[in-house]
C-alpha positions in Angstrom: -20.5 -10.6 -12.8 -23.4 -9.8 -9.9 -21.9 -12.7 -8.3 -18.5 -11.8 -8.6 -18.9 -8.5 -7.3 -20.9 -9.6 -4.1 -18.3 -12.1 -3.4 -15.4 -9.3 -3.7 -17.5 -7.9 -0.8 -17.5 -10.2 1.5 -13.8 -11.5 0.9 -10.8 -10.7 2.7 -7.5 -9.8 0.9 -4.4 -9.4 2.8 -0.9 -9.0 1.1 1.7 -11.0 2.8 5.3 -9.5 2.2 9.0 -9.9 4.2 12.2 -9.8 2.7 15.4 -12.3 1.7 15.8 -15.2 4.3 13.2 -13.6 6.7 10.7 -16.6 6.4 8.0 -15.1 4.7 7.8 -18.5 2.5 7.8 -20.6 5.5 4.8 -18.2 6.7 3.0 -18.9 3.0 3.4 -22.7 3.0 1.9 -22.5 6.6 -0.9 -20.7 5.5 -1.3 -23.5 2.4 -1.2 -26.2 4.3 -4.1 -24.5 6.4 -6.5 -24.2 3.4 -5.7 -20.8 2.4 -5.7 -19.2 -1.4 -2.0 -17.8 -1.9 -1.6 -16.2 -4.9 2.4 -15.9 -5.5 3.6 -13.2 -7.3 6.9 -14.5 -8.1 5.3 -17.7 -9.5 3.3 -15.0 -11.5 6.2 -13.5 -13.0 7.5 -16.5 -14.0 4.8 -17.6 -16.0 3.7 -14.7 -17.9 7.4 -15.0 -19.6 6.6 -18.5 -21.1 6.6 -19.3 -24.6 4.1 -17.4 -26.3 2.5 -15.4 -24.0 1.9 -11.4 -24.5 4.8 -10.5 -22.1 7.4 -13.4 -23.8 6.2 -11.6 -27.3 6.9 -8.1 -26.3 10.4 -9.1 -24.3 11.6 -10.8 -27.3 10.4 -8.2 -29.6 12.0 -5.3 -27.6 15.3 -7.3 -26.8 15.7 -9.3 -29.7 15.9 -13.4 -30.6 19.0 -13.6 -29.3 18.4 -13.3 -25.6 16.5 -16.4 -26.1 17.7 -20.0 -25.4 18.6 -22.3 -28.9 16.7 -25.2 -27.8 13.2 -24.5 -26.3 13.3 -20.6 -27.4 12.8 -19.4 -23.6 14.0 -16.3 -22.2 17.8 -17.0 -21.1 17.7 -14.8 -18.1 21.3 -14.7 -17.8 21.5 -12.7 -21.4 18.4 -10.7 -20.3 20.3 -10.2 -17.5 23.4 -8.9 -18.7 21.5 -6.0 -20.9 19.3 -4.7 -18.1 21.9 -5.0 -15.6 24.0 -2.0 -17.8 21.0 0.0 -18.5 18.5 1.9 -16.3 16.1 2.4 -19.7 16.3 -0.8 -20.7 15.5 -2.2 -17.3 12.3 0.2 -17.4 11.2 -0.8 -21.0 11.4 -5.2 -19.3 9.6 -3.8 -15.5 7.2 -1.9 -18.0 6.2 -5.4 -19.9 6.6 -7.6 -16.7 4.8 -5.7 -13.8 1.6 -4.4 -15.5 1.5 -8.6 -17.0 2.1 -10.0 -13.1 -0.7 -7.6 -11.6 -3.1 -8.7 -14.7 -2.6 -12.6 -13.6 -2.7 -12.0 -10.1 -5.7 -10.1 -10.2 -7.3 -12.6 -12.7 -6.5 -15.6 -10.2 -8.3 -13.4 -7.4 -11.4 -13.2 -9.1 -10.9 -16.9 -9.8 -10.5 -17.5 -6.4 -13.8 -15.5 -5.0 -15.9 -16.6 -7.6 -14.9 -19.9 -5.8 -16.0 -18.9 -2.6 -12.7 -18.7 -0.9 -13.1 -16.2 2.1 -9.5 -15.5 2.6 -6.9 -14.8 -0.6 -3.4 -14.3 0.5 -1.6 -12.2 -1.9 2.6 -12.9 -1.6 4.3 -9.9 -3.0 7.8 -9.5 -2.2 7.9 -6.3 -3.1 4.1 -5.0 -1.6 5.6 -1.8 -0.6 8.3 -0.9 -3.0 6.2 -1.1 -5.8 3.4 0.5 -4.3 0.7 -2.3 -4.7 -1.2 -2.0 -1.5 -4.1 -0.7 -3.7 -4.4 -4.7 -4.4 -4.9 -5.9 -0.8 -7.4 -5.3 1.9 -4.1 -5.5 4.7 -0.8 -6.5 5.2 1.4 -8.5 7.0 5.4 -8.6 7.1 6.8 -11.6 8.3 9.8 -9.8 10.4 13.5 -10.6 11.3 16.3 -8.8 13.2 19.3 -7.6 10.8 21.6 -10.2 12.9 19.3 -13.1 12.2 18.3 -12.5 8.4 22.5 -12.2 7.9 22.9 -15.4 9.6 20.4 -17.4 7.6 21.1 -15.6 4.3 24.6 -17.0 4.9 23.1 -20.6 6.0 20.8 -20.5 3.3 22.7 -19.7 0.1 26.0 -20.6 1.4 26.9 -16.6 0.9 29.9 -15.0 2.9 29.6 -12.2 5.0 30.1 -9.7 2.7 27.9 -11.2 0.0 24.6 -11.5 2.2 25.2 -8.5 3.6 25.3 -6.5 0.5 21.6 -8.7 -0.7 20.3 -7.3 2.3 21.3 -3.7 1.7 20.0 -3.6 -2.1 16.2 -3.8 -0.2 13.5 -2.1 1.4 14.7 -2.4 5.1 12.3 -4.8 7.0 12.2 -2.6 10.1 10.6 0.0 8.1 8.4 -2.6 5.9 7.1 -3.6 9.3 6.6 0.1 10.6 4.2 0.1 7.4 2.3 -3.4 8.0 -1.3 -3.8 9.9 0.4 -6.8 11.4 3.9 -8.8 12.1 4.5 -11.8 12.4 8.2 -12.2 14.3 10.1 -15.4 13.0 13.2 -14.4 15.1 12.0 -17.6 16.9 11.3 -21.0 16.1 8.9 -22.5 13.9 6.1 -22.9 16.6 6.6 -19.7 17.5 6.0 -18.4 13.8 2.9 -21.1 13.9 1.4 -19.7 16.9 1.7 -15.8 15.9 -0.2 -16.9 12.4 -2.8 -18.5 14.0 -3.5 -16.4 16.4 -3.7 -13.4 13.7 -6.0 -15.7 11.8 -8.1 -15.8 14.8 -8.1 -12.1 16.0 -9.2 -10.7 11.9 -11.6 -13.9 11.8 -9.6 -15.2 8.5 -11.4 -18.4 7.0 -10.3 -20.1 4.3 
């Protein structure tokens, strides 16, 4: 525990956020391929609703068996779906099991990750701001697109129409104001060396090792 707690001292925590087709994966699989600790909270919230775990139990015991899939008895998301979609309580009962289970994992793999010795622990939360979880990081970076480029890539990307992207983007956080809130950008209106050189040179000017 000494150890643990000496380590959190001397480790850097920075929560990397964006939002739909801005790049901020592209940004996280840099930072991988460099070394770094990214701890993904949508690969977080995935797992705490397998099988058997705490979350899974108190979904299925909230919603019922019969949001569950016949075969393998995991969550059908699509049913899940369906009720929370038509229902503002019972989409606070599921964010009320989920959220508090995805900090609790994410937090756990941190202290996994210092008590390692890693330096430098990237924590990708999509929704850093939003949800008011900047208690969790040290900083934060957005990785940042124009309006005209995020449309045109969401439309590239997920084969959407105009309308369709356009009305993804509206439902979030606009990124002009996540980045008016961020310690740092990182602009991906450009190309993929141009992304590559802002992150390194970030990584250089807060002295960010692996």
């Amino acid at each position: 525990m000494a150890e643990l707690e000496r380590n959190r001292k001397m480790a850097s925590i920075i929560g990397l956020t964006g939002g739909i087709a801005s790049g901020k994966s592209t940004v996280s699989k840099m930072l991988n391929e460099k070394g770094y600790t990214i701890i993904d909270a949508d690969l977080a919230a995935r797992m705490v609703v397998e099988v058997d775990q705490p979350a899974y139990l108190a979904i299925v015991e909230e919603f019922g068996e019969h949001i569950l899939h016949d075969q393998d008895s995991t969550i059908n998301r699509e049913k899940l779906g369906q009720i929370i979609f038509n229902s503002e309580e019972k989409r606070k009962k599921l964010n009320g099991i989920v959220h508090p289970a995805v900090r609790s994992m994410m937090l756990a793999h941190k202290d996994e990750a210092i008590l390692a010795g890693k330096n430098t622990i990237f924590m990708d939360i999509p929704l850093l701001f939003e949800s008011n979880l900047t208690w969790m990081v040290d900083r934060t970076v957005v990785v940042y697109v124009n309006e005209e480029t995020q449309l045109s890539r969401l439309m590239e990307r997920n084969n959407f129409n105009h309308e369709d992207a356009s009305s993804r983007i509206a439902s979030q956080f606009p990124l002009k104001d996540k980045a008016s809130l961020a310690d740092a950008i990182i602009d991906n209106n450009g190309s993929l060396h141009e992304t590559k050189q802002q992150l390194d040179a970030l990584l250089v000017e807060w002295d960010l090792k692996p």
